[in-house]
C-alpha positions in Angstrom: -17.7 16.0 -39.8 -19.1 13.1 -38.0 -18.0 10.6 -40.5 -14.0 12.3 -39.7 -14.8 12.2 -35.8 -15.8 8.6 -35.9 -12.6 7.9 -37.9 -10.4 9.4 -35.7 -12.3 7.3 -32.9 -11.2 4.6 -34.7 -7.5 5.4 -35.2 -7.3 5.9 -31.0 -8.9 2.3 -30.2 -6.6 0.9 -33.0 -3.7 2.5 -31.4 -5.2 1.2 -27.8 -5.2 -2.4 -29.0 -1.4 -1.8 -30.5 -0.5 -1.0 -27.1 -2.4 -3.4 -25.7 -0.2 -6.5 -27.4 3.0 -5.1 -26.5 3.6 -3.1 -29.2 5.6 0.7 -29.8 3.2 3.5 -29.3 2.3 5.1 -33.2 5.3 7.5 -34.3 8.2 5.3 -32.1 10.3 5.6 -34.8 11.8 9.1 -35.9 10.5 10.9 -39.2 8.6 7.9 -40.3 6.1 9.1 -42.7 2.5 8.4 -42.6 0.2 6.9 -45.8 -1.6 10.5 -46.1 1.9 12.3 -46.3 3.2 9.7 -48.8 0.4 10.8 -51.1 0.6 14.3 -50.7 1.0 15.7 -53.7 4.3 17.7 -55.6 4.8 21.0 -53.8 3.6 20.1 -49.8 5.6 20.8 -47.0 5.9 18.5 -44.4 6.1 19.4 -40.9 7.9 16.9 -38.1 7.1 17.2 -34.7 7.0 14.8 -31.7 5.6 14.8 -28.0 2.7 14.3 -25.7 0.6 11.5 -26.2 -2.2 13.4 -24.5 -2.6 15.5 -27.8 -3.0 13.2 -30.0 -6.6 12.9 -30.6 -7.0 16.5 -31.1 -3.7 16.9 -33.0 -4.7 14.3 -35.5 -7.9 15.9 -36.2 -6.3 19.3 -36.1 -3.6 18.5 -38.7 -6.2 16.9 -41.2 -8.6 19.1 -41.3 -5.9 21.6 -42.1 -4.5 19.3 -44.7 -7.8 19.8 -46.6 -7.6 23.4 -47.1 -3.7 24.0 -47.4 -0.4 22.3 -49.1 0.6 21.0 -45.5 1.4 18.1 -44.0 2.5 17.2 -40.6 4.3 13.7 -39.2 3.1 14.1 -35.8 5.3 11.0 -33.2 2.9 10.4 -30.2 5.7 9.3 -27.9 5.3 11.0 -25.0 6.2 14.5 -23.3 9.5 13.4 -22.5 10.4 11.8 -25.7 9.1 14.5 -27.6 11.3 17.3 -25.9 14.3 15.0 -26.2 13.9 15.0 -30.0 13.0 19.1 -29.9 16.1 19.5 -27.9 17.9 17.2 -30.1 16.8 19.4 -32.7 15.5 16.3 -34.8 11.9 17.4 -34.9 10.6 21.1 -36.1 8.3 21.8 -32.8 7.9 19.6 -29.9 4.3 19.0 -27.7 4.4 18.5 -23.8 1.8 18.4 -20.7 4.4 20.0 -19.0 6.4 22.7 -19.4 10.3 23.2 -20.2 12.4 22.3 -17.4 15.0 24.9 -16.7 18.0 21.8 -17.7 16.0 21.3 -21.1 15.4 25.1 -21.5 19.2 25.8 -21.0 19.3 23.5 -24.2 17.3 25.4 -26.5 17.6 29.2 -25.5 15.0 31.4 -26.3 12.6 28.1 -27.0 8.9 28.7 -26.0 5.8 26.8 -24.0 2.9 27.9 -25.5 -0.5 26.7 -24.5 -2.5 25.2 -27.2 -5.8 23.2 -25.9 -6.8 22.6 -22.3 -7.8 19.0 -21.0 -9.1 16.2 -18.4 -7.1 13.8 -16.7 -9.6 10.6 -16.1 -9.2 8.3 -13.4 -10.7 5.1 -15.2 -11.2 1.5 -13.7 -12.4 -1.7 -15.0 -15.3 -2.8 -12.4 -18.1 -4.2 -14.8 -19.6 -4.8 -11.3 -20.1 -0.9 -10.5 -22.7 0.6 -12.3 -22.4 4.1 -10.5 -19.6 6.1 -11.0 -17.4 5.9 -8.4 -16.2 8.5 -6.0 -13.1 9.3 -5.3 -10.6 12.1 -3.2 -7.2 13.0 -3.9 -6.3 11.7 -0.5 -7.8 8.2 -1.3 -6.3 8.3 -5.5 -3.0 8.8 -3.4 -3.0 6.1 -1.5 -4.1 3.2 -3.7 -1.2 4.9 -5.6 1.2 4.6 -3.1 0.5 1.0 -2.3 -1.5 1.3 0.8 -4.8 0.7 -0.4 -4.8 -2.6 -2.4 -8.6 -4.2 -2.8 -11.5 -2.0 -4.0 -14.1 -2.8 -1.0 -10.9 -1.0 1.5 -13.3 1.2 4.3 -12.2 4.4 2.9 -13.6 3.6 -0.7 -16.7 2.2 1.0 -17.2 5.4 2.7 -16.6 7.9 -0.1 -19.2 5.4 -2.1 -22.3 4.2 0.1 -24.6 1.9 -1.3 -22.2 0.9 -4.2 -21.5 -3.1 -3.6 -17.7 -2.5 -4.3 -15.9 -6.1 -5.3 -13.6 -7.9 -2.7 -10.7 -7.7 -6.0 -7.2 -6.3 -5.8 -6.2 -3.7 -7.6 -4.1 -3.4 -10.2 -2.2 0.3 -10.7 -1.5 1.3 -14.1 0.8 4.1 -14.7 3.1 5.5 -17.7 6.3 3.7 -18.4 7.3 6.3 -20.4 8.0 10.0 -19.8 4.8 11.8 -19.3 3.2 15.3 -19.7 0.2 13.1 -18.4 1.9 12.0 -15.3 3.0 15.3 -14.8 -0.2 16.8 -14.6 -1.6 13.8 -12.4 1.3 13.8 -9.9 0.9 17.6 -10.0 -2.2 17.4 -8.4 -1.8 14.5 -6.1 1.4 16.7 -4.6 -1.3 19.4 -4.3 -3.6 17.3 -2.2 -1.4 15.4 -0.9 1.5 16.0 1.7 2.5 12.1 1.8 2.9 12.2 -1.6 4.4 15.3 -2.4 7.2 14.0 0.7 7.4 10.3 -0.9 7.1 10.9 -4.7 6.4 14.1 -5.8 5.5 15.9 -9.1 7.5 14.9 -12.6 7.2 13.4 -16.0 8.8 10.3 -14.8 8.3 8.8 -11.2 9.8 6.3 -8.7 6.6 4.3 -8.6 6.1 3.2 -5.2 3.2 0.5 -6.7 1.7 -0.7 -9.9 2.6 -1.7 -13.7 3.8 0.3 -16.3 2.5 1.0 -19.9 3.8 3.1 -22.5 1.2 6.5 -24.0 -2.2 7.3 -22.7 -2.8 4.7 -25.1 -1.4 1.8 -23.7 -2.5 2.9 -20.0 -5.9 2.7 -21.8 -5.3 -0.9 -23.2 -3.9 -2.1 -19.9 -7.2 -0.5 -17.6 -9.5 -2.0 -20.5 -8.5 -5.6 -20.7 -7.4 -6.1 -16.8 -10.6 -6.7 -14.3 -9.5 -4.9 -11.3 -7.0 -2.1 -13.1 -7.0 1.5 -12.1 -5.5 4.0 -14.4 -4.9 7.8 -15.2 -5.5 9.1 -19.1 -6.7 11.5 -20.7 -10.2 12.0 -21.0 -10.4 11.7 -24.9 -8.8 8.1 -24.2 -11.5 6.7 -22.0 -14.9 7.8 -23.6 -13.3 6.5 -26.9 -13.0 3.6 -25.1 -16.0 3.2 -23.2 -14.3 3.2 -19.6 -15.9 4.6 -16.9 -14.5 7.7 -15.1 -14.2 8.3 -11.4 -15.9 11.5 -10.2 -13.2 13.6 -8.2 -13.7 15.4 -4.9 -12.8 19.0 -5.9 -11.4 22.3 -4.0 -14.9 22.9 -3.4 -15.8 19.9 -1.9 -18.0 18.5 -4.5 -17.6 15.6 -6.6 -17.2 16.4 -10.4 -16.9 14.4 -13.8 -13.7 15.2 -15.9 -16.1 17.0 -19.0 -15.3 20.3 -21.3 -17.5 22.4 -19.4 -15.8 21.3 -15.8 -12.2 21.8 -18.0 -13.3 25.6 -18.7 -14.4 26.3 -15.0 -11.0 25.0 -13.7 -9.7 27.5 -16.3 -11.2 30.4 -15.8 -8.9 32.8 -13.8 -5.7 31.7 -16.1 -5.6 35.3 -17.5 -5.4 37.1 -14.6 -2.4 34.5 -13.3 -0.6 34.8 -16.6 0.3 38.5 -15.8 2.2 36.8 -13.3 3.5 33.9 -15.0 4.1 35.7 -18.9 5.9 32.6 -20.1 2.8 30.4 -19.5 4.2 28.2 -16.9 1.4 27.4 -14.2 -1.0 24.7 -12.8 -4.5 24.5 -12.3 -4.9 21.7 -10.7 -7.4 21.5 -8.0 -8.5 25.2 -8.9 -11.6 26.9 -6.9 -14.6 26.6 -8.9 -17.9 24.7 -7.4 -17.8 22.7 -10.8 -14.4 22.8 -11.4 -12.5 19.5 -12.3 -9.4 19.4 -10.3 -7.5 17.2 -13.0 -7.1 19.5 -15.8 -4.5 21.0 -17.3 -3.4 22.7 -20.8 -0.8 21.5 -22.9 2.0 23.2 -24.7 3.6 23.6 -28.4 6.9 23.8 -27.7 8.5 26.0 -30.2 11.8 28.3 -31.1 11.0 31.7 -31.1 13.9 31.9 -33.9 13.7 29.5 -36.3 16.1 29.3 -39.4 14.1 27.7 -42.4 11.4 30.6 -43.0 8.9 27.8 -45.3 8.4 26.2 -42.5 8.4 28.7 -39.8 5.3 30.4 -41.9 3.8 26.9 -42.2 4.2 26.1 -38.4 2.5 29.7 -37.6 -0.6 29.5 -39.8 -1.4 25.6 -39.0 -1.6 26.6 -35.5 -2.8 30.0 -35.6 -5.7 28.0 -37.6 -6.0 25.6 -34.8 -6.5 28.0 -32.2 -9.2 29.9 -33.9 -11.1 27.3 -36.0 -10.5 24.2 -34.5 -12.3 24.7 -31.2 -15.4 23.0 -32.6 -13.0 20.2 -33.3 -11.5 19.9 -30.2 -14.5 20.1 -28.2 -16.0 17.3 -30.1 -13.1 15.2 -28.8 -13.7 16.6 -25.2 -11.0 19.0 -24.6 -11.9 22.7 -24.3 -10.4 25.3 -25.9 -8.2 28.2 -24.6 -10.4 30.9 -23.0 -10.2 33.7 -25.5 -7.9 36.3 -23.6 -5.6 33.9 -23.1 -5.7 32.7 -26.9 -5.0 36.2 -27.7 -1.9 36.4 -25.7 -0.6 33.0 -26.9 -1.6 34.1 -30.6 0.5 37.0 -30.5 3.7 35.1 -29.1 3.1 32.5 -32.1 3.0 35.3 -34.9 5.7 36.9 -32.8 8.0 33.7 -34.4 10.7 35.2 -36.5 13.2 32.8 -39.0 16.2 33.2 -41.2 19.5 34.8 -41.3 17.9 38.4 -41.4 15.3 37.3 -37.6 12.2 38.5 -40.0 8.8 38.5 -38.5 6.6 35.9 -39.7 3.0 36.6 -38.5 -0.2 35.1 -40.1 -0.3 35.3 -43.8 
């Protein structure tokens, strides 16, 4: 288990440094097979699907782990929320992944398709300051601002206020945000438009933005590789991508009025009254961003399998059902591990019987768990 976590630690800094020199995020180009799937042997079925880059880490663990104990396989694209619903409404992959649920435009694509929450996770606000020691503090007020431009060097009075005693550098800074479109931006934006009225009036909440300030990278990855190798840079990932990495992550100023680390336990505590706001939201579609909660972290978020509740080849609807059945109940250990949190178990339940409510082929059959 360790031995396959460290691996996997390995894959996400190799993808970091990828981005890092400029080039396509892992997956950028359609149905390219991976070295595992080439040598699967006679008989597996192979799965496509495409989407948010804020997965990754816990997919790729998910899918091999799986790959041990069953005759599956799964090409997984990390391109991003939007590019991965583009190819599911495209019909080019067999389910998609997204931070952020179906638009009603890209739902009127693919009627009856669902958004189904799979894990729940952290976005960090990392920085490169090898100067600070301390973790530095920060509101959603202030993150807003040195995203919208008007605060530009990292001793500005109102971060000196929010951290006293830290000796903050005299350095510009340098915003990092997605190039691409983002689940991850949509979650971030999300909750700046929460805490924000400036924001939510000059930018607002989407998986791709008119930046008012900053550079662009593509994937959480290259956000990561941008932040890591630029003195100065401020950027927004998910947390997976940063303690891979060793970047230091900004404590947040929550609902509560405490400052709180993005970490699985503050993740679950932000999550804790989804079930009862499901019964008003039954297709899954709500926030939690800056949720009540003394420990709550205000940046978290679940993320969704976005899948056809009718699906014509029944092989691979069965396949698609049991992988991810599998995931939600046996992976949690897995996914904790990489510091996202798993569903809270009413919810699970609820998404669990949508998934084995799937139904394929000419004839609409069920396909359920096997």
């Amino acid at each position: 288990m360790i031995k396959h976590l460290r691996r996997t630690s390995v894959s996400i800094a190799a993808m970091v440094a990828l981005a890092a020199c400029g080039g396509n995020d892992r997956g950028a180009t359609p149905g390219a097979m991976t070295q595992q799937q080439a040598a699967a042997p006679e008989g597996t079925l192979t799965l496509v699907g495409a989407g948010s880059t804020f997965d990754y880490p816990v997919f790729s663990r998910w899918f091999a782990d799986y790959a041990k104990q069953h005759p599956v396989r799964v090409n997984y694209q990390s391109i991003g929320s939007g590019g991965g619903i583009r190819q599911f409404t495209q019909g080019t992959v067999d389910f998609g992944a997204s931070d952020a649920p179906l638009t009603p435009e890209e739902q009127a694509k693919v009627p009856g398709a669902m958004n189904l929450p799979v894990i729940l996770g952290s976005v960090g606000i990392t920085y490169n300051l090898p100067s600070v020691r301390r973790p530095l503090k920060l509101t959603g007020d202030v993150l807003a601002r040195i995203y919208l431009g008007e605060i530009t060097k990292w001793n500005d009075p109102a971060l000196a206020a929010l951290n006293p005693g830290v000796s903050l550098p005299g350095r510009d800074i340098l915003v990092v945000h997605r190039s691409d479109g983002s689940g991850t931006t949509y979650i971030f934006s999300d909750y700046l438009s929460a805490v924000s009225a400036v924001w939510k009036q000059k930018v607002g909440t989407g998986k791709s933005l008119s930046w008012p300030a900053g550079l662009g990278a593509k994937g959480n990855e290259g956000v990561t590789g941008q932040v890591k190798q630029t003195e100065g840079g401020v950027g927004y990932v998910e947390q997976a991508y940063a303690e891979e990495n060793h970047l230091p992550m900004a404590q947040m100023k929550n609902a509560g009025g405490r400052f709180v680390a993005p970490s699985v336990a503050s993740t679950r505590v932000a999550a804790a009254g989804l079930a009862q706001q499901i019964q008003q939201h039954p297709d899954f579609k709500l926030s939690i961003v800056n949720a009540p909660g003394a420990d709550a972290y205000p940046i978290a978020a679940w993320s969704y399998l976005v899948v056809h509740q009718q699906m014509a080849d029944c092989a691979k609807a069965k396949a698609l059902v049991d992988l991810f059945s599998w995931s939600l109940t046996e992976g949690d250990a897995a996914a904790e591990q990489l510091h996202y949190a798993p569903l809270p178990e009413n919810v699970q339940a609820q998404v669990l019987e949508k998934l084995q409510g799937i139904t394929c082929g000419p004839d609409r059959q069920p396909v359920g768990r096997r």
